[in-house]
N, C-alpha and C positions, 0 to 999 in steps of 0.2 A: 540522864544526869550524871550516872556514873562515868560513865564512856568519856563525857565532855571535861570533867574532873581529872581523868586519869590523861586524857592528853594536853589538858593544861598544863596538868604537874611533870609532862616529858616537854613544854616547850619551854618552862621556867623553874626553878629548883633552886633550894641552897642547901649543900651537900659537900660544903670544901671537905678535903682532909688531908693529910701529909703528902698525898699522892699531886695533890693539887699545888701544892708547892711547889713540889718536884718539878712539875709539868713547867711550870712557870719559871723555876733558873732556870730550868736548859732551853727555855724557849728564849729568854735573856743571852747565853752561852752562845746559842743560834748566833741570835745579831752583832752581840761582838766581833764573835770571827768573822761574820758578815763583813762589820768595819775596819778589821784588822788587814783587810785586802785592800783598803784602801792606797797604803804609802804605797803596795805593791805591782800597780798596775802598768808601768813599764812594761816594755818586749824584752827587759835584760835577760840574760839567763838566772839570775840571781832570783828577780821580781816573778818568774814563770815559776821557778822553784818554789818560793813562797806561795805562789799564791795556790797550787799545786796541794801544799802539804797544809796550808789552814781549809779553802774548803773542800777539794777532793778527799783527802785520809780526815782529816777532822771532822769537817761536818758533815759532806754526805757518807763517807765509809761509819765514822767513830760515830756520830750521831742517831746517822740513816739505818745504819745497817747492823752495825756491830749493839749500841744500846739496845734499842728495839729490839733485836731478839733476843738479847738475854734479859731484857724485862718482860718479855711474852715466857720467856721459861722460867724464870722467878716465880712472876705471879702465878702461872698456867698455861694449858696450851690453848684454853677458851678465851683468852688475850689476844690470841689472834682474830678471834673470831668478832671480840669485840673492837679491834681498829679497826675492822671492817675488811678481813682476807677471812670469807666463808663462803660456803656454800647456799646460805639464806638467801633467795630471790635470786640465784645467780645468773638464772636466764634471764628473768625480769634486767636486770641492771645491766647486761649485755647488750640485750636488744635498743632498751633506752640508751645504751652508749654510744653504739650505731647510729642512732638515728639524728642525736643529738649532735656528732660529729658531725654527718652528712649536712645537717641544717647549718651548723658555724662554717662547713667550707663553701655552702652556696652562696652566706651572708659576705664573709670573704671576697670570692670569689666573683661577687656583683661590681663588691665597692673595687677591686682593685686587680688585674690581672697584670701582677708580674712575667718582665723574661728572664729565664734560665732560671725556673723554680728547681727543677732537676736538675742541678750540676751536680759537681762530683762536691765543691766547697760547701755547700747545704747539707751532703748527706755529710761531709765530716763534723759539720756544724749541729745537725739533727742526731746523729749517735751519743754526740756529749749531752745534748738537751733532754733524751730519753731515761739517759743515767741519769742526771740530778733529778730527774722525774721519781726514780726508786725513793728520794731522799725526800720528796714534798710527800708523795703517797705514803709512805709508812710512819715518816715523824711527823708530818704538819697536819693531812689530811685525816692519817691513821692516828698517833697517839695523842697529838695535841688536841684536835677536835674531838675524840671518845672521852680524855681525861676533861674538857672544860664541859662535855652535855653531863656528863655526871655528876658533876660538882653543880654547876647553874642551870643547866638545860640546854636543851635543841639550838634558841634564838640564841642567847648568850654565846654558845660554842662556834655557830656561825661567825659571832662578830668579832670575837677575839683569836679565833683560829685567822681570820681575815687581816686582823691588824699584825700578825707577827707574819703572816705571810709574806704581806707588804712590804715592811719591816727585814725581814729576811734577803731581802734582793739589794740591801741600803748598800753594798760596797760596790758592786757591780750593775746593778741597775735600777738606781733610784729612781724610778717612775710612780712613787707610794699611791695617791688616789690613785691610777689606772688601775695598779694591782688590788687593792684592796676591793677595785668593782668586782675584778676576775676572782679573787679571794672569794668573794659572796657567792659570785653564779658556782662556782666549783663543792665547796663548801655545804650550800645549800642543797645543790644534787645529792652530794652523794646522803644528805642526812634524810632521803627519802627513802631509800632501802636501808641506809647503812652499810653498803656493800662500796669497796672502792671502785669494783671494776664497771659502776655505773659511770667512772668517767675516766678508769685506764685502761688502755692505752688510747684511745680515739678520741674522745671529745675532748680531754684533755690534752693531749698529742696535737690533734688538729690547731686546738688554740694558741699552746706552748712556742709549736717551730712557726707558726707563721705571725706570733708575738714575737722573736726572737729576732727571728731570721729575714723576713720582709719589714714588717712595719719599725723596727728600733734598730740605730744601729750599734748598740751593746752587742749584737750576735756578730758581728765584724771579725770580733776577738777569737772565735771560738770557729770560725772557718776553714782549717787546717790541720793538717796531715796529726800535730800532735794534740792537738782533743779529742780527734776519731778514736789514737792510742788509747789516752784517758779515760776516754767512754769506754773501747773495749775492757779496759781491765776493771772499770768500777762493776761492769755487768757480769763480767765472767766472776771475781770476787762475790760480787751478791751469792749468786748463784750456790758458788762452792763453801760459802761460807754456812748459809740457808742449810743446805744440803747435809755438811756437819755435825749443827745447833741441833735440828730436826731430830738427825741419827741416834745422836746423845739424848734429847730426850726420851725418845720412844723407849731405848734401852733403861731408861731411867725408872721411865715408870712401870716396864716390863719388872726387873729387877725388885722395884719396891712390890709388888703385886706378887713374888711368888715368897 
Protein backbone atom coordinates (compact mmCIF):
# COMPACT_ATOMS: atom_id res chain seq x y z
CA UNK A 1 0.00 0.00 0.00
CA UNK A 2 2.91 2.07 0.61
CA UNK A 3 4.82 1.39 -2.54
CA UNK A 4 1.34 2.20 -4.46
CA UNK A 5 1.06 5.68 -2.34
CA UNK A 6 4.55 6.65 -3.00
CA UNK A 7 4.22 6.17 -6.84
CA UNK A 8 1.06 7.94 -7.09
CA UNK A 9 2.56 10.89 -5.18
CA UNK A 10 5.57 10.71 -8.17
CA UNK A 11 2.94 10.63 -10.86
CA UNK A 12 0.80 13.56 -9.45
CA UNK A 13 1.87 16.27 -6.91
CA UNK A 14 1.47 19.95 -6.10
CA UNK A 15 4.71 21.41 -5.12
CA UNK A 16 4.82 24.86 -7.17
CA UNK A 17 7.40 27.16 -5.94
CA UNK A 18 9.32 30.24 -7.25
CA UNK A 19 11.53 27.75 -9.25
CA UNK A 20 8.31 26.90 -11.00
CA UNK A 21 7.64 30.25 -12.16
CA UNK A 22 10.93 30.60 -13.39
CA UNK A 23 10.48 27.56 -15.39
CA UNK A 24 7.47 28.85 -16.91
CA UNK A 25 8.60 32.68 -18.17
CA UNK A 26 11.38 31.35 -19.84
CA UNK A 27 9.44 28.48 -21.15
CA UNK A 28 7.07 31.67 -22.45
CA UNK A 29 10.74 33.63 -23.51
CA UNK A 30 11.13 30.24 -25.46
CA UNK A 31 8.22 30.81 -27.70
CA UNK A 32 8.54 34.38 -28.21
CA UNK A 33 11.78 34.23 -29.76
CA UNK A 34 10.33 31.27 -31.34
CA UNK A 35 7.69 33.90 -32.96
CA UNK A 36 10.03 36.58 -33.38
CA UNK A 37 11.65 34.59 -36.43
CA UNK A 38 8.79 34.78 -37.85
CA UNK A 39 9.01 38.52 -40.03
CA UNK A 40 12.56 36.93 -40.43
CA UNK A 41 12.18 34.22 -42.69
CA UNK A 42 13.45 35.47 -45.97
CA UNK A 43 16.85 34.16 -47.65
CA UNK A 44 18.12 38.09 -47.22
CA UNK A 45 21.26 38.44 -45.63
CA UNK A 46 19.60 40.68 -43.10
CA UNK A 47 16.56 37.93 -42.28
CA UNK A 48 19.46 34.95 -41.90
CA UNK A 49 21.12 37.37 -39.55
CA UNK A 50 18.13 37.65 -37.45
CA UNK A 51 17.18 34.78 -37.42
CA UNK A 52 20.67 33.57 -36.54
CA UNK A 53 21.07 35.77 -33.42
CA UNK A 54 17.19 35.31 -31.97
CA UNK A 55 17.34 31.48 -32.14
CA UNK A 56 20.97 30.22 -32.42
CA UNK A 57 22.87 32.88 -29.67
CA UNK A 58 19.44 33.36 -27.98
CA UNK A 59 17.82 30.46 -27.52
CA UNK A 60 19.63 27.48 -28.10
CA UNK A 61 23.17 29.05 -27.04
CA UNK A 62 21.48 31.85 -24.18
CA UNK A 63 18.74 29.50 -23.10
CA UNK A 64 20.17 25.96 -24.00
CA UNK A 65 23.32 26.18 -22.96
CA UNK A 66 24.65 29.32 -21.25
CA UNK A 67 21.22 29.31 -18.44
CA UNK A 68 21.29 25.76 -17.80
CA UNK A 69 24.56 25.62 -16.59
CA UNK A 70 24.75 28.29 -14.58
CA UNK A 71 21.47 27.16 -12.99
CA UNK A 72 22.88 23.67 -12.46
CA UNK A 73 25.87 25.70 -10.70
CA UNK A 74 23.73 28.02 -8.64
CA UNK A 75 21.48 25.43 -7.37
CA UNK A 76 24.40 22.43 -7.34
CA UNK A 77 26.07 20.11 -9.26
CA UNK A 78 23.33 17.22 -8.35
CA UNK A 79 21.11 19.62 -10.93
CA UNK A 80 22.61 18.00 -13.42
CA UNK A 81 21.85 14.89 -12.26
CA UNK A 82 18.43 15.79 -11.70
CA UNK A 83 17.68 17.17 -15.57
CA UNK A 84 18.74 14.04 -16.14
CA UNK A 85 22.79 14.03 -17.30
CA UNK A 86 23.80 11.10 -14.74
CA UNK A 87 25.19 8.25 -14.33
CA UNK A 88 21.75 6.37 -12.73
CA UNK A 89 20.69 3.53 -15.08
CA UNK A 90 23.01 4.83 -17.76
CA UNK A 91 23.47 1.56 -19.32
CA UNK A 92 19.78 0.75 -18.95
CA UNK A 93 18.91 3.98 -20.95
CA UNK A 94 21.55 3.49 -23.56
CA UNK A 95 20.55 0.09 -24.52
CA UNK A 96 16.88 1.27 -24.46
CA UNK A 97 18.10 4.13 -26.80
CA UNK A 98 19.41 1.57 -29.18
CA UNK A 99 16.84 -0.16 -29.51
CA UNK A 100 14.24 2.33 -29.49
CA UNK A 101 16.00 4.04 -32.55
CA UNK A 102 16.46 0.84 -34.25
CA UNK A 103 12.57 0.12 -33.98
CA UNK A 104 11.59 4.18 -35.26
CA UNK A 105 14.00 3.68 -38.33
CA UNK A 106 12.40 0.17 -39.25
CA UNK A 107 8.87 1.84 -38.56
CA UNK A 108 10.27 4.64 -40.97
CA UNK A 109 11.82 2.87 -43.09
CA UNK A 110 8.60 0.36 -44.02
CA UNK A 111 6.46 3.34 -44.55
CA UNK A 112 8.87 5.27 -46.84
CA UNK A 113 12.18 4.63 -48.57
CA UNK A 114 13.79 7.86 -49.67
CA UNK A 115 16.51 8.70 -52.46
CA UNK A 116 19.73 10.40 -51.64
CA UNK A 117 19.16 10.01 -47.77
CA UNK A 118 22.90 10.28 -47.71
CA UNK A 119 23.83 13.34 -49.54
CA UNK A 120 26.11 15.78 -48.66
CA UNK A 121 22.68 18.56 -48.07
CA UNK A 122 21.24 16.14 -45.19
CA UNK A 123 24.39 15.87 -43.51
CA UNK A 124 24.60 19.84 -43.67
CA UNK A 125 20.99 19.75 -42.66
CA UNK A 126 21.56 16.83 -39.84
CA UNK A 127 24.62 18.82 -38.16
CA UNK A 128 22.19 21.83 -37.43
CA UNK A 129 19.35 19.53 -36.36
CA UNK A 130 21.83 17.62 -33.79
CA UNK A 131 22.75 21.26 -32.36
CA UNK A 132 19.32 22.42 -31.64
CA UNK A 133 19.02 18.81 -30.16
CA UNK A 134 21.74 20.30 -27.16
CA UNK A 135 18.85 23.00 -26.79
CA UNK A 136 15.46 20.60 -26.53
CA UNK A 137 17.81 18.03 -24.19
CA UNK A 138 18.95 20.28 -21.68
CA UNK A 139 16.19 23.02 -21.49
CA UNK A 140 12.87 21.36 -22.72
CA UNK A 141 13.49 17.71 -21.87
CA UNK A 142 16.24 18.44 -18.95
CA UNK A 143 15.02 21.51 -17.13
CA UNK A 144 11.63 22.18 -18.03
CA UNK A 145 10.45 18.54 -17.61
CA UNK A 146 12.39 17.99 -13.90
CA UNK A 147 11.15 21.63 -12.84
CA UNK A 148 7.12 20.67 -13.87
CA UNK A 149 7.59 16.61 -12.10
CA UNK A 150 8.55 18.43 -9.11
CA UNK A 151 6.07 20.96 -8.80
CA UNK A 152 2.94 18.58 -10.21
CA UNK A 153 4.39 15.29 -11.03
CA UNK A 154 5.64 12.58 -13.58
CA UNK A 155 1.91 12.92 -15.79
CA UNK A 156 1.71 16.49 -15.49
CA UNK A 157 5.38 17.16 -16.58
CA UNK A 158 4.97 14.93 -19.54
CA UNK A 159 2.12 17.07 -20.71
CA UNK A 160 3.23 20.51 -20.30
CA UNK A 161 6.86 19.74 -21.23
CA UNK A 162 4.90 18.43 -24.51
CA UNK A 163 2.77 21.61 -25.09
CA UNK A 164 5.89 24.00 -24.96
CA UNK A 165 7.65 21.68 -27.00
CA UNK A 166 5.09 22.15 -29.56
CA UNK A 167 4.90 25.48 -29.00
CA UNK A 168 8.54 26.00 -29.34
CA UNK A 169 8.85 25.11 -33.19
CA UNK A 170 5.62 27.93 -33.65
CA UNK A 171 8.18 30.28 -35.95
CA UNK A 172 9.80 27.82 -37.92
CA UNK A 173 7.78 24.81 -37.79
CA UNK A 174 4.36 24.98 -36.97
CA UNK A 175 3.18 21.40 -37.02
CA UNK A 176 1.72 21.75 -33.07
CA UNK A 177 -0.39 18.42 -32.68
CA UNK A 178 2.31 16.34 -34.64
CA UNK A 179 4.84 17.59 -32.15
CA UNK A 180 3.11 17.64 -29.26
CA UNK A 181 2.50 13.59 -30.13
CA UNK A 182 6.38 13.47 -30.53
CA UNK A 183 6.48 15.71 -27.34
CA UNK A 184 4.77 12.82 -25.34
CA UNK A 185 6.62 9.62 -26.83
CA UNK A 186 10.04 11.62 -26.13
CA UNK A 187 8.96 13.00 -22.87
CA UNK A 188 7.43 9.92 -21.53
CA UNK A 189 10.87 7.85 -22.22
CA UNK A 190 12.88 9.62 -20.84
CA UNK A 191 10.60 9.92 -17.46
CA UNK A 192 11.34 6.21 -17.17
CA UNK A 193 14.93 6.26 -16.08
CA UNK A 194 15.07 9.91 -15.78
CA UNK A 195 18.27 9.62 -17.65
CA UNK A 196 18.33 11.80 -21.13
CA UNK A 197 20.45 9.58 -22.84
CA UNK A 198 17.41 7.04 -22.87
CA UNK A 199 16.61 8.94 -25.99
CA UNK A 200 20.06 11.13 -27.06
CA UNK A 201 21.50 10.82 -29.45
CA UNK A 202 19.51 7.77 -31.26
CA UNK A 203 16.04 7.54 -30.68
CA UNK A 204 15.83 10.83 -30.69
CA UNK A 205 18.27 11.63 -33.47
CA UNK A 206 16.55 8.96 -35.49
CA UNK A 207 13.06 10.68 -35.15
CA UNK A 208 14.55 14.51 -35.28
CA UNK A 209 16.49 14.23 -39.02
CA UNK A 210 14.10 12.07 -40.55
CA UNK A 211 11.03 14.55 -39.08
CA UNK A 212 12.98 17.24 -40.49
CA UNK A 213 14.63 16.35 -43.41
CA UNK A 214 12.40 13.57 -45.24
CA UNK A 215 8.95 13.96 -44.03
CA UNK A 216 8.44 18.34 -43.75
CA UNK A 217 9.65 20.40 -45.87
CA UNK A 218 10.80 23.13 -42.93
CA UNK A 219 14.21 21.24 -43.18
CA UNK A 220 14.66 22.76 -46.85
CA UNK A 221 15.97 25.83 -45.06
CA UNK A 222 18.59 24.24 -43.19
CA UNK A 223 20.26 22.17 -46.06
CA UNK A 224 23.36 24.02 -46.69
CA UNK A 225 26.79 24.81 -46.35
CA UNK A 226 25.84 27.75 -43.68
CA UNK A 227 23.90 25.61 -40.98
CA UNK A 228 26.48 22.91 -41.15
CA UNK A 229 28.80 26.41 -39.99
CA UNK A 230 26.14 27.13 -37.31
CA UNK A 231 25.89 23.70 -36.12
CA UNK A 232 29.60 23.40 -36.10
CA UNK A 233 30.01 26.40 -33.81
CA UNK A 234 26.79 25.83 -31.45
CA UNK A 235 28.67 22.12 -30.76
CA UNK A 236 32.06 23.18 -30.36
CA UNK A 237 30.60 26.35 -28.05
CA UNK A 238 28.75 23.70 -26.03
CA UNK A 239 31.49 21.92 -25.54
CA UNK A 240 33.93 24.60 -24.53
CA UNK A 241 31.70 26.45 -22.66
CA UNK A 242 30.61 23.08 -20.49
CA UNK A 243 34.13 22.45 -20.24
CA UNK A 244 34.85 26.07 -18.46
CA UNK A 245 31.46 26.15 -16.20
CA UNK A 246 32.55 22.51 -14.91
CA UNK A 247 36.32 23.72 -14.40
CA UNK A 248 35.10 26.65 -12.22
CA UNK A 249 32.92 24.69 -10.23
CA UNK A 250 34.93 21.89 -9.15
CA UNK A 251 37.59 24.75 -8.15
CA UNK A 252 34.79 26.16 -6.44
CA UNK A 253 33.99 23.68 -4.35
CA UNK A 254 37.56 22.46 -3.88
CA UNK A 255 38.32 26.04 -2.64
CA UNK A 256 35.25 26.19 -0.26
CA UNK A 257 36.17 22.58 1.24
CA UNK A 258 39.80 23.57 2.24
Amino acid sequence: MQVFEYKLKNLFSWNPTKKTGLSFLLAGVMIILSLLMIPFSSSSIFDNFMSILIRDVLMILGLGVVFVSLYCKKTGNESWSEIGINKNKMTLSIILNIVLAVGLLLVFMKEDKPQNLLSLNNLYGGTYIVAAGIFEMLFIYGYLRSEFARAFGIIPSIILTSIFYSFHHAGFQPEFFHLFAVGIMYASVVSITGNLFIIFPFFWGIGALWDVLVSSTSGNGIKNIESFIVGLVIIVFTIVWLCITQKRTSKDVLTYSK
